[in-house]
C-alpha positions as CSV (number, residue, x, y, z in Angstrom):
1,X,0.0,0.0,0.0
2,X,3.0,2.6,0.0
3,X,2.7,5.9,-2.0
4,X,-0.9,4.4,-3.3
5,X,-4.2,6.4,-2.3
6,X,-6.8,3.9,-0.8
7,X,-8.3,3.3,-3.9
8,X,-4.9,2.1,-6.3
9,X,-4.5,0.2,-3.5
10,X,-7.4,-1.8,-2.7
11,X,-7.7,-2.3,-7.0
12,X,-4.2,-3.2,-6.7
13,X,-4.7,-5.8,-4.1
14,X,-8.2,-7.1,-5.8
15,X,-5.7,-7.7,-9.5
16,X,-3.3,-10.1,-7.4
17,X,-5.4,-11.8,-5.4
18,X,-5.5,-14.8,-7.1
19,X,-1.6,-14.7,-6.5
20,X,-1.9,-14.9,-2.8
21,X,-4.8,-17.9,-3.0
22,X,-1.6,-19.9,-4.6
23,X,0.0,-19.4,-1.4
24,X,-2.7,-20.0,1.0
25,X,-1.6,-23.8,2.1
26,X,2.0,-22.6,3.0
27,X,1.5,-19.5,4.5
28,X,-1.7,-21.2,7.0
29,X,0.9,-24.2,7.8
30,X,3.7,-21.4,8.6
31,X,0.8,-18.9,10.8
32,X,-0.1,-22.4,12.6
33,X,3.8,-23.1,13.3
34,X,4.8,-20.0,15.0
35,X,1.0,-20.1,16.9
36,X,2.2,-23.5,18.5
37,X,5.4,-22.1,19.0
38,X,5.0,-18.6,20.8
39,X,1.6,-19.0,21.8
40,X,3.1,-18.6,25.4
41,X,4.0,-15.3,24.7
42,X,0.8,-14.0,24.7
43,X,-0.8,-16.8,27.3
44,X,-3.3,-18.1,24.6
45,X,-5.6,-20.1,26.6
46,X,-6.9,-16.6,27.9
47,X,-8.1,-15.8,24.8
48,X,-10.9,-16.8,23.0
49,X,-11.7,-13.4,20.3
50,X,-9.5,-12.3,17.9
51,X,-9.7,-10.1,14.9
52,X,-7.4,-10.0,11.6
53,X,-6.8,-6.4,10.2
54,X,-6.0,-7.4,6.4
55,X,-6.7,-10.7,6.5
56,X,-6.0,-11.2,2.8
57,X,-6.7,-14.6,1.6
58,X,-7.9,-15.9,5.4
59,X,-4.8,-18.0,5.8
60,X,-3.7,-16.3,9.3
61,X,-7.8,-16.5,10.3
62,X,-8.3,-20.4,9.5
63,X,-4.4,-21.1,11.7
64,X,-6.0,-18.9,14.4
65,X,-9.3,-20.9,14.4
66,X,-7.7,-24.1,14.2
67,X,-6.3,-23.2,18.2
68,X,-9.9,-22.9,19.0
69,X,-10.4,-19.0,18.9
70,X,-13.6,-17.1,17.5
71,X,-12.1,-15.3,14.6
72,X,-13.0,-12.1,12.4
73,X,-10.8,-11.0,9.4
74,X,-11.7,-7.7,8.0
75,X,-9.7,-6.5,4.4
76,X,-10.5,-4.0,2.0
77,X,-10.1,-5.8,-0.9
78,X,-13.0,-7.4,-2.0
79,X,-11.5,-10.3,-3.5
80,X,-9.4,-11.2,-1.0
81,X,-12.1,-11.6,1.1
82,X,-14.2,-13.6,-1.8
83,X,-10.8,-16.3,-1.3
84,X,-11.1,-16.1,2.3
85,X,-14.4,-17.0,2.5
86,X,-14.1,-19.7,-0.1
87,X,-11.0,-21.1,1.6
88,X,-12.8,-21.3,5.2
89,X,-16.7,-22.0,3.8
90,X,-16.5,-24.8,6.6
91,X,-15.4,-22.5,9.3
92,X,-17.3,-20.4,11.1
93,X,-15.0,-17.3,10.5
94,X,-16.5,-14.0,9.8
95,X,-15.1,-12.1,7.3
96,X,-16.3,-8.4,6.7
97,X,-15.5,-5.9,4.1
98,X,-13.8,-2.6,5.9
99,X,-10.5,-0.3,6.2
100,X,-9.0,-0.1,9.8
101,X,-7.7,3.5,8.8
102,X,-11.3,4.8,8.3
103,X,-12.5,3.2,11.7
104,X,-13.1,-0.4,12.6
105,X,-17.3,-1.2,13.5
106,X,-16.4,-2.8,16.7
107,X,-17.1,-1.9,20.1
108,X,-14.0,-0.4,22.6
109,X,-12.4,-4.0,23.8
110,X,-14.3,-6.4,21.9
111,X,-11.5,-8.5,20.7
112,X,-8.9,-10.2,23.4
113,X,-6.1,-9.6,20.6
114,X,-6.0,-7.4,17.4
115,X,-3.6,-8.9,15.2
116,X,-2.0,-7.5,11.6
117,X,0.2,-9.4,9.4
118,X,2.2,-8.0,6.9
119,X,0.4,-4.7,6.8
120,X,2.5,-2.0,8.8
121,X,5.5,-1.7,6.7
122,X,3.2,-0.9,4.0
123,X,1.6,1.8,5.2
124,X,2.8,5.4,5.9
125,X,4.1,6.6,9.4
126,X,1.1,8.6,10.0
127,X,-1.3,5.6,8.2
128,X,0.7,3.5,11.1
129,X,-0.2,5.3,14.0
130,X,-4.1,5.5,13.0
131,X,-3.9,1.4,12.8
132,X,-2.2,1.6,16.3
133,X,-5.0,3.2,17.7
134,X,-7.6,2.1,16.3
135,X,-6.7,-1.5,16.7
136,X,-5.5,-0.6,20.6
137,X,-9.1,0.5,20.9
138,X,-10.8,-2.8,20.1
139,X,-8.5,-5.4,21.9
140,X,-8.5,-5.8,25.3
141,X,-5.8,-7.8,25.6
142,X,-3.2,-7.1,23.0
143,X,-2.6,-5.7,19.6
144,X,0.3,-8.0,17.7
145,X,1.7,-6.4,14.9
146,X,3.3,-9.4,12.9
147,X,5.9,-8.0,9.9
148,X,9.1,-7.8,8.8
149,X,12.3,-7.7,10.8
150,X,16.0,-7.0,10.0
151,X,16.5,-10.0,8.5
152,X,14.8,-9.3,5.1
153,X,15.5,-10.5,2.1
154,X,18.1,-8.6,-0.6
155,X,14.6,-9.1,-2.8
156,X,12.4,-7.9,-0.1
157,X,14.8,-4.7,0.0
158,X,14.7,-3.7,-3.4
159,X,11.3,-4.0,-3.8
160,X,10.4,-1.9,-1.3
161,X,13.3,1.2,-2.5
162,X,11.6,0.8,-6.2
163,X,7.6,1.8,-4.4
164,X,9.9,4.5,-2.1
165,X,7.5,4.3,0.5
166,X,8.4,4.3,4.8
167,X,8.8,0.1,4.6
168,X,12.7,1.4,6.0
169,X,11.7,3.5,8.7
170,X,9.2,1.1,10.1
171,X,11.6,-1.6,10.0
172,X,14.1,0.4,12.2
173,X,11.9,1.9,14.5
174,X,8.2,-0.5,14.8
175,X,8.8,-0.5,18.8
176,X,9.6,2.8,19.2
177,X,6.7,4.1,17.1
178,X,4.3,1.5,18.6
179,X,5.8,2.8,22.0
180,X,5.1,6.4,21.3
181,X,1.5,5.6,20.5
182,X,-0.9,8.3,22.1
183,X,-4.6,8.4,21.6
184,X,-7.4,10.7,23.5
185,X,-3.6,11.5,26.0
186,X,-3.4,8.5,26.8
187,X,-0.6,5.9,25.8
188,X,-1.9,3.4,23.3
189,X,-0.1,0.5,24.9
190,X,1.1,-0.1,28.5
191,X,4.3,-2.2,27.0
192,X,6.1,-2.9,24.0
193,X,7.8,-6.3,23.3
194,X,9.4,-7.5,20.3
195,X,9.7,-11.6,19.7
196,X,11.5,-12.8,16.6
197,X,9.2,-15.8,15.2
198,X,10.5,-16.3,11.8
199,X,13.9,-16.1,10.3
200,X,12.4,-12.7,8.6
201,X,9.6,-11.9,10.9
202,X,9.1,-10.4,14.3
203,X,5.9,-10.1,16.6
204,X,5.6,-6.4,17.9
205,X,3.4,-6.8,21.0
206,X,1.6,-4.1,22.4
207,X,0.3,-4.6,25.8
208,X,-3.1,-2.8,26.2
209,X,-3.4,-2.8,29.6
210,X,-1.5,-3.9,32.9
211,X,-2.8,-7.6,33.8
């Protein structure tokens, strides 16, 4: 989504949709690994709701349900959703049609975790801090921001310098910015933790609240 208005971007992610349905096996099978694996990390058998802001293709949604949690993707992009739901038409995810930087329809804490994958370094610093807050507002829990680390590919770099978007500055300073969060003067997150779960990939945990 870098250096694209809303709408190039959603028609963007609508043409190559059927690009990410190819992946859909692998990238559920990874979600699901690093779930079982650092599902400690956020003590997972207190939670029961969680929502996926751009959920794409539904692959991170059906790994999620598959731990036995109630699940809601929300995306934009119409046919990414039309994959999701045909992907998980035996699950009983709901999957809605909506932009978390023009406001999420949820209530204030109605999710135990709001999760992202692959969205923030996409998005512009001031894009970044709207999802932040908005996504702070309807988890009560924890928001987990799961992108990129350090570790990227020499690819993954020149892809993003071509779009010349903010992919750089997030990737050096996700915690901090997470950190420095304010909504309504008040923090957006109590806490800030950073967990490296893939050779590329980080979890950037916002704590809500205190527990």
């Amino acid at each position: 989504m870098v250096g694209m208005t809303k709408k190039t971007s959603r028609r963007l992610f609508n043409t190559i949709s059927p690009v990410y349905g190819l992946f859909y096996q692998a990238q559920k099978k990874r979600y699901g690994d690093i779930i079982q694996k650092f599902s400690h990390e956020i003590d997972l058998s207190s939670v029961s709701t969680v929502l996926d802001v751009g959920c794409g293709t539904g692959a991170f949604c059906s790994a999620l349900h598959h731990f036995g949690l109630s699940v809601t993707g929300v995306d934009p992009a119409e046919k990414m959703l039309n994959i999701a739901k045909k992907q998980n038409a035996d699950q009983p995810i709901r999957f809605l049609q909506t932009n978390v930087l023009e406001g999420l329809p949820f209530q204030d804490n109605q999710f135990d975790i709001a999760i992202a994958s692959y969205v923030a370094h996409g998005l512009e610093r001031d894009e970044r801090k709207r999802m932040y807050t908005e996504m702070s507002r309807v988890a009560r829990l924890y928001v987990i921001i799961h992108d990129y680390n350090q570790k990227r590919s020499w690819l993954t770099s020149f892809v993003e310098w071509l779009e010349g978007g903010d992919y750089f500055h997030f990737i050096r300073h996700a915690e901090t910015e997470m950190s420095d969060c304010v909504s309504e003067m008040k923090n957006c997150f109590s806490q800030v933790r950073v967990i490296n779960v893939d050779i590329r990939a980080n979890w950037y945990i916002g704590h809500v609240r205190d527990d």
